[in-house]
N, C-alpha and C positions, 0 to 999 in steps of 0.2 A: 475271190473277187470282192473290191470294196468300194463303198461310193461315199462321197459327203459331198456335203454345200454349207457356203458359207457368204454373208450377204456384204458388200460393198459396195461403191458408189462410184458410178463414170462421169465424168463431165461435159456439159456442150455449151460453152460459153462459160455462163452466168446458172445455167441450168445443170439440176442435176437429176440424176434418175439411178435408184438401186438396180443395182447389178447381183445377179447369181452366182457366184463362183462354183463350177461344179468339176470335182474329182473324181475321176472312176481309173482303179488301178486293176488291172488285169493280168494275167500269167503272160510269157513272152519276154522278149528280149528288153532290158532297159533301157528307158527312154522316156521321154516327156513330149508331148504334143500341146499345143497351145491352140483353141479355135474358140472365133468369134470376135474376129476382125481387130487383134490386135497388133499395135505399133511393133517399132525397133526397141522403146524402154522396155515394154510387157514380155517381147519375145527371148531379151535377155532374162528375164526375172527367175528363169529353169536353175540359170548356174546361181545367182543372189539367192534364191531359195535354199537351194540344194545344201551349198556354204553354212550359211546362217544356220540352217536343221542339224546337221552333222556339229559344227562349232558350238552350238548351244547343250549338246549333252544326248540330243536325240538320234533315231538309229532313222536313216532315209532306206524307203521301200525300193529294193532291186526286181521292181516290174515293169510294164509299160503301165506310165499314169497319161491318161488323157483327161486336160485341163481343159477347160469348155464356158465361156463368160456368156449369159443369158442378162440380154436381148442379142442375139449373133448380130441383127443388122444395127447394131450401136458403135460407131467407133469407140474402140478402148485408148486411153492414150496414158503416159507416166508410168510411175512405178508405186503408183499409192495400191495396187492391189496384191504385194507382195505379202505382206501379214495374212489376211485372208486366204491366199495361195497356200502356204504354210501350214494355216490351221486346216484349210481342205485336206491336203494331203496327209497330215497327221491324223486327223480323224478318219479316214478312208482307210488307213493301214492298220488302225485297231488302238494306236497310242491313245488314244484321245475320244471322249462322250463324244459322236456326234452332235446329240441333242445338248453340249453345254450351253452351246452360243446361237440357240437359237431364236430367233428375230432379233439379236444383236449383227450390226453394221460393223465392220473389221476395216480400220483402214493403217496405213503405213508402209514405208519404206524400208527393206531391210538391209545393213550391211554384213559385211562375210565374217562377221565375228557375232551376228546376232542381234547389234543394235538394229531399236525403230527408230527411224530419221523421219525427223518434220516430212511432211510433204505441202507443195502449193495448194489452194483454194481447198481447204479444211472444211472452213466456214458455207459455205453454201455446199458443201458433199454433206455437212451434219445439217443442215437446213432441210435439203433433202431427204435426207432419214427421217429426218421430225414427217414432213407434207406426207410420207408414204406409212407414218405411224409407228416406224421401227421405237422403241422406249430407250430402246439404249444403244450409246454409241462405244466404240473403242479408238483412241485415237494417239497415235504418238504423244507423249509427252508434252514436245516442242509446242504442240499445235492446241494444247487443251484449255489455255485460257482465251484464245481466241473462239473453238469452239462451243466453250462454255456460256458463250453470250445469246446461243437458239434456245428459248425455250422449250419446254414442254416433251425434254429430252434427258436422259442420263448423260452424261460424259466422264470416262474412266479413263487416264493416262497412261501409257504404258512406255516404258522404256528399252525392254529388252524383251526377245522373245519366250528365252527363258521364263521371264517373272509369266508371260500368258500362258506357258504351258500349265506352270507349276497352280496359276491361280484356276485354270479349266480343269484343274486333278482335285482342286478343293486346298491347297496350302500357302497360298500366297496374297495378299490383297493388289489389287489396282491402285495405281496411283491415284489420289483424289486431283477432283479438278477444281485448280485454284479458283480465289474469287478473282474478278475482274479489277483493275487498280481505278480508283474512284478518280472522277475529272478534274482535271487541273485547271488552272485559272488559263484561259487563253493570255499566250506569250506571242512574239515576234514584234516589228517594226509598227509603229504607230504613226497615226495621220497629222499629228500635231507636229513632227520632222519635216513637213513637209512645207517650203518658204514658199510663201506667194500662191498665185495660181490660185485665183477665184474660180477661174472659168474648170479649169482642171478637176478642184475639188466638186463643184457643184455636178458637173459631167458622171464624176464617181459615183455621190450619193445616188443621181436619180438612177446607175446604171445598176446599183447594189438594190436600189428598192424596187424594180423592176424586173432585175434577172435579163436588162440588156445588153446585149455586144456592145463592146466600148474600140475604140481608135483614138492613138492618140501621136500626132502629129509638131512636130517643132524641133527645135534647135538643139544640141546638147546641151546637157545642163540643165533642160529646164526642169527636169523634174519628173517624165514618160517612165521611167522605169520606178522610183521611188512612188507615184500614185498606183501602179499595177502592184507593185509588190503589198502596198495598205488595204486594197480590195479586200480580201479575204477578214481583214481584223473589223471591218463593219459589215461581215454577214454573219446572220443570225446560226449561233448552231444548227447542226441536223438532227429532226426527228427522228425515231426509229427506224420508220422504214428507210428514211436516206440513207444511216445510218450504216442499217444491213447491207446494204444496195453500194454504197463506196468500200466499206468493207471487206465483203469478197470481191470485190474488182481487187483491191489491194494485196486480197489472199492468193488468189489465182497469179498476180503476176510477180508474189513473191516477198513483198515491198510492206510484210504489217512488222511493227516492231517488238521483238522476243517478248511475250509476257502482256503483249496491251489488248485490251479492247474494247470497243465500238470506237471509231473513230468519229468523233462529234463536231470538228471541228473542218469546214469546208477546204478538199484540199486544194492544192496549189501546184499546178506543173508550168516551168519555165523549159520547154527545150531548145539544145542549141539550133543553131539557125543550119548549121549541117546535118540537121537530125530527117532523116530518110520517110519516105512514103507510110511502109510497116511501121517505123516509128511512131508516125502520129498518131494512124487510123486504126492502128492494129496489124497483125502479120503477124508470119510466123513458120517453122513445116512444123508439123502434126496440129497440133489443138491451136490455134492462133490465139496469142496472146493479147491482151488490152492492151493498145496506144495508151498518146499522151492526153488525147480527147476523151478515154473514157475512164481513165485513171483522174481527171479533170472532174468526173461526172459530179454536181451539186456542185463544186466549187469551181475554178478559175484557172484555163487552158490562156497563159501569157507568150506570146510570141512576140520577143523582143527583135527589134533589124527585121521584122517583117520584112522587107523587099529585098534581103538576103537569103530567103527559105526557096528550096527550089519549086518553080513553079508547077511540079506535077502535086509537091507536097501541100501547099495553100491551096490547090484548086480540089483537091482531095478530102479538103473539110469542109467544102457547099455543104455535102449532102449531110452530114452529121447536123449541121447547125440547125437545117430545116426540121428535120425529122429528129433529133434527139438520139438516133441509136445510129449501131456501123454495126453495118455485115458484112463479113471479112466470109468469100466463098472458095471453096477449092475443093478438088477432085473428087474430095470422100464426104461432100459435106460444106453448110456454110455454119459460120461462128458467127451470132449477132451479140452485141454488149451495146447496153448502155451507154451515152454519150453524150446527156444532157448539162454539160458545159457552159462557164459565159467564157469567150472568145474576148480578149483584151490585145490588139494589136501597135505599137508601136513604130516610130518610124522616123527618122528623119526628113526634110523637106527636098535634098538633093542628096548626089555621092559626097559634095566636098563638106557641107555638113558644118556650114562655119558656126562657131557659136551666135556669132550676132546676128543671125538669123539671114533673110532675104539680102538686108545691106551690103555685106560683104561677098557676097557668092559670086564665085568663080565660074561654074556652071554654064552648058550652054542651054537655052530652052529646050532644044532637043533630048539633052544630058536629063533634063530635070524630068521630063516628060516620062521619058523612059524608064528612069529609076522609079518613079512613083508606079507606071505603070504595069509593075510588075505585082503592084494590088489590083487583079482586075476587077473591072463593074460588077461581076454578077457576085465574085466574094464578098466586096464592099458592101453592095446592095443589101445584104443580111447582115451589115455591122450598124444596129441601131444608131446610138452616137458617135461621131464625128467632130472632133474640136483640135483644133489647132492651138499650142500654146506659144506665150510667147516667151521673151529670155527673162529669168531673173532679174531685176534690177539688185543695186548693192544695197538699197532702204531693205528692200525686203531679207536679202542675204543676211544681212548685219543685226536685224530686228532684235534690242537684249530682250524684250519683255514679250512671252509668247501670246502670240495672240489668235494661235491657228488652234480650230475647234480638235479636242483628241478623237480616238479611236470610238471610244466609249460615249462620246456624248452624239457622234454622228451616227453610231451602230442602233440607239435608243427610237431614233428618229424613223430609220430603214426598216425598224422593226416593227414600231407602229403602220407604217405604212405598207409592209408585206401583210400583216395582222388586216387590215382596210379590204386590199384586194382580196383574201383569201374569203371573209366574209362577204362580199361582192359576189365572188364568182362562186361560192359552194352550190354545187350540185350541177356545175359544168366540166366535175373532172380536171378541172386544173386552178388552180391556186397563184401565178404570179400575172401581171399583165403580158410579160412577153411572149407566152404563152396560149393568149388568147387568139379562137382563129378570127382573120380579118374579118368573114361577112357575120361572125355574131356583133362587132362591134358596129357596122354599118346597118343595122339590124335593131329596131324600136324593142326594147325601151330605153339601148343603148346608144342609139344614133345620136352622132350631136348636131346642135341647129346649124342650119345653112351659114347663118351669119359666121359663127365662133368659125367653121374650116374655110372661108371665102376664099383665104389665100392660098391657103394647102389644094384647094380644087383648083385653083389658077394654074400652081406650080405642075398640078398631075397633068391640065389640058394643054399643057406648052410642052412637056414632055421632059422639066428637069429634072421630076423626079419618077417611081415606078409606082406603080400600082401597089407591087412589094412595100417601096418605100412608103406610100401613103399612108396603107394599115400601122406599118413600122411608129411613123409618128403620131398616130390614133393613140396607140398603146402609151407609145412615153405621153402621150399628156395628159391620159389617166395617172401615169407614175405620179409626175410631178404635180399631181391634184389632191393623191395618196399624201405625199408628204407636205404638203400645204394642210391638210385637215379637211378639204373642202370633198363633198358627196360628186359631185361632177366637175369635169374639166371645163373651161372658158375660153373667150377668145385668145388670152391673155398666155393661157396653158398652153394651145397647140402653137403659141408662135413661138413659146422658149423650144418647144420640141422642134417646131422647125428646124430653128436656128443650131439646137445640138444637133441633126440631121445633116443640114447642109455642109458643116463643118465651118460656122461662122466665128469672126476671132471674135475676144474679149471686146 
């Protein structure tokens, strides 16, 4: 009779927590048992095993092995606990030191010739190892420069089962793990392309220096999809922690690029306007994957043709906007992820969508009503700004000599002004104005005087805007006070906010 263990990492979300893999091969009929609440990938992993041990040069035990993953009540899900499986059962049969690999973390995919194949969310399974103290990790190849970005942790690459046998016998080295490839200059489309449209630009800066929901409204051509796609090139990189936090969201659903890491730069999800419920929010069977909200997370969730998106899928992102995270629940279990997003929705004014805006529209009010209406109040209600653009003119189209501010000179500005609030608010746990809850800012020594809100109270007691909406514009007129240079907002301040609220034209 033989027993080993061998330590690995399950996933629950965003979270991760080591796992026990525990081997005991006993006399009896051959065969392999698997317990401890694992999926359809894990319950395959007998034959993957099996393959890969024999194909690699080693002799597989003809006993009964029962396989056993400690915490039993953890769902297990994937096929990253296949290496560690492996080395269990090799060490349990006598091939192999038990004690080689011990409080080393084993993760990997195996195929039936031997290879370790990448496996998803690397990066927070080796996170986890670090929080639980493990020193060293083991991690496929594919996955080791990504992994390599947790500190205060070994990471050793491995390629083949082979190469771990022979390095746990004492004759082989692990792969080293590469450095990380140093940051590139932020690339993509730049804000200075962008012709005309004061109101548009201005709506952007304050919604990039704020971390508010944007909408944006008008005719083709004007320019709604070119100002969403520039967002992203006037936010400020991610810190570390965002960092990590987008990161493995990225790893987990698959999506980090061969060889990179930390991703520093805020990302950017446009989904089609056919893009399904799980889609957005997340879904999934077994371990529910990140949506396009929380793949979004720190950077910029664009929903172009908004009132094209099916209405369970827009009503489906209230709750994320409010609260910042999605919890995706199902039978064994719920997934929460991150989800703290800015939401940029787009839209035309009617279906027929003429360029020249209201003049020519064919539409009937009812037509018009309905199309719009398929943004309802209470999603709108969380969409800070609201501005309506209008059509290009040919001055602007034609302009030879640029005169539209770039990327770089408006990013300087958003950056001071994120820099404002984050000093403002230290030591409330949050760092943007969107961010802030409504009764701290109705709340001395942040209240502002009766005079500067008169009208914004008017609008609340007539009932054209919410309560929601009120706080909403409190916040943007600290923003745009932030990037004025000024210590507190003015009368002057909440009525530009108003007015990007209400969705006032130029």
């Amino acid at each position: 009779m033989g027993y080993a263990k061998v330590l690995s990492v399950g996933l629950a979300g965003v979270s991760g927590q080591v796992v026990e893999v525990e081997a005991d091969l006993a006399p009896g009929l051959p065969a392999v048992l698997i317990s401890g609440l694992p999926d359809t990938a894990l319950h395959e992993a007998r034959d993957r095993v099996r393959a890969a041990i024999v194909n690699s040069g080693q002799k597989w035990p003809n006993r009964r092995i029962t396989l056993n993953l400690l915490p039993a009540t953890l769902p297990k899900y994937g096929s990253a606990f296949d290496l560690a499986i492996a080395v269990a059962v090799l060490a349990g049969s006598g091939e192999l030191p038990p004690v080689a690999l011990e409080g080393t973390v084993v993760l990997g995919e195996l195929g039936l010739d031997g290879a370790v194949r990448p496996v998803r969310g690397a990066l927070p399974m080796v996170a986890a190892a670090a929080r639980a103290g493990c020193p060293r990790v083991v991690v496929p190849a594919g996955n080791a420069a990504e992994a390599a970005v947790i500190p205060g942790v070994r990471v050793h690459g491995v390629d083949t089962l082979h190469r771990l046998v022979a390095h746990i016998r004492g004759g082989v080295p692990l792969l080293a793990s590469p450095e990380p490839p140093p940051a590139g200059a932020p690339t993509g489309p730049d804000l200075s392309d962008v012709a005309g449209q004061p109101l548009g630009r201005r709506a952007l800066e304050i919604a990039a220096a704020g971390g508010h929901h944007l909408a944006l409204l008008g005719p083709p051509g004007a320019g709604k999809t070119m100002l969403a796609e520039r967002l992203p090139s006037i936010l400020p990189a991610l810190d570390d922690e965002a960092a990590l936090e987008v990161t493995a969201l990225h790893s987990i659903a698959g999506l980090l690029p061969p060889g990179g890491g930390l991703l520093r730069r805020p990302p950017f999800q446009a989904p089609h306007h056919t893009a399904t419920v799980p889609a957005l929010v997340g879904g999934g069977s077994g371990l529910a994957r990140p949506g396009a909200v929380s793949l979004a997370h720190r950077g910029v969730l664009f929903l172009d043709e908004a009132p094209e998106f099916s209405k369970g899928a827009l009503e489906a992102l209230r709750q994320p906007l409010e609260s910042g995270r999605v919890r995706v629940a199902r039978t064994r279990g719920a997934t929460e992820y991150p989800a703290r997003s800015q939401l940029v929705l787009a839209a035309n004014p009617c279906p027929c969508a003429k360029p020249s805006g209201d003049a020519d529209c064919e539409c009937a009010p009812q037509a018009r009503r309905r199309y719009l209406g398929r943004l309802s109040g209470p999603l709108l209600d969380r969409v800070d700004v609201q501005v309506q653009l209008l059509p290009v003119t040919a001055a602007e189209l034609m302009e030879t000599v640029t005169v539209s501010e770039s990327s770089s000179t408006v990013a300087a500005r958003v950056a001071a002004a994120r820099r404002a609030a984050a000093d403002r608010w230290a030591g409330t746990g949050h760092r943007l104005n969107a961010e802030i809850p409504g009764p701290l800012l109705r709340r001395p020594p942040w209240r502002l005087p009766a005079d500067d809100t008169a009208e914004l109270r008017a609008r609340l007691d007539s009932g054209s805007i919410s309560a929601r909406g009120f706080d909403r514009v409190i916040r943007m007129a600290w923003t745009v006070a932030d990037l004025d240079g000024r210590a507190r907002p003015d009368r002057q301040d909440v009525l530009e906010a108003l007015q990007l609220r209400t969705g006032a034209g130029a």
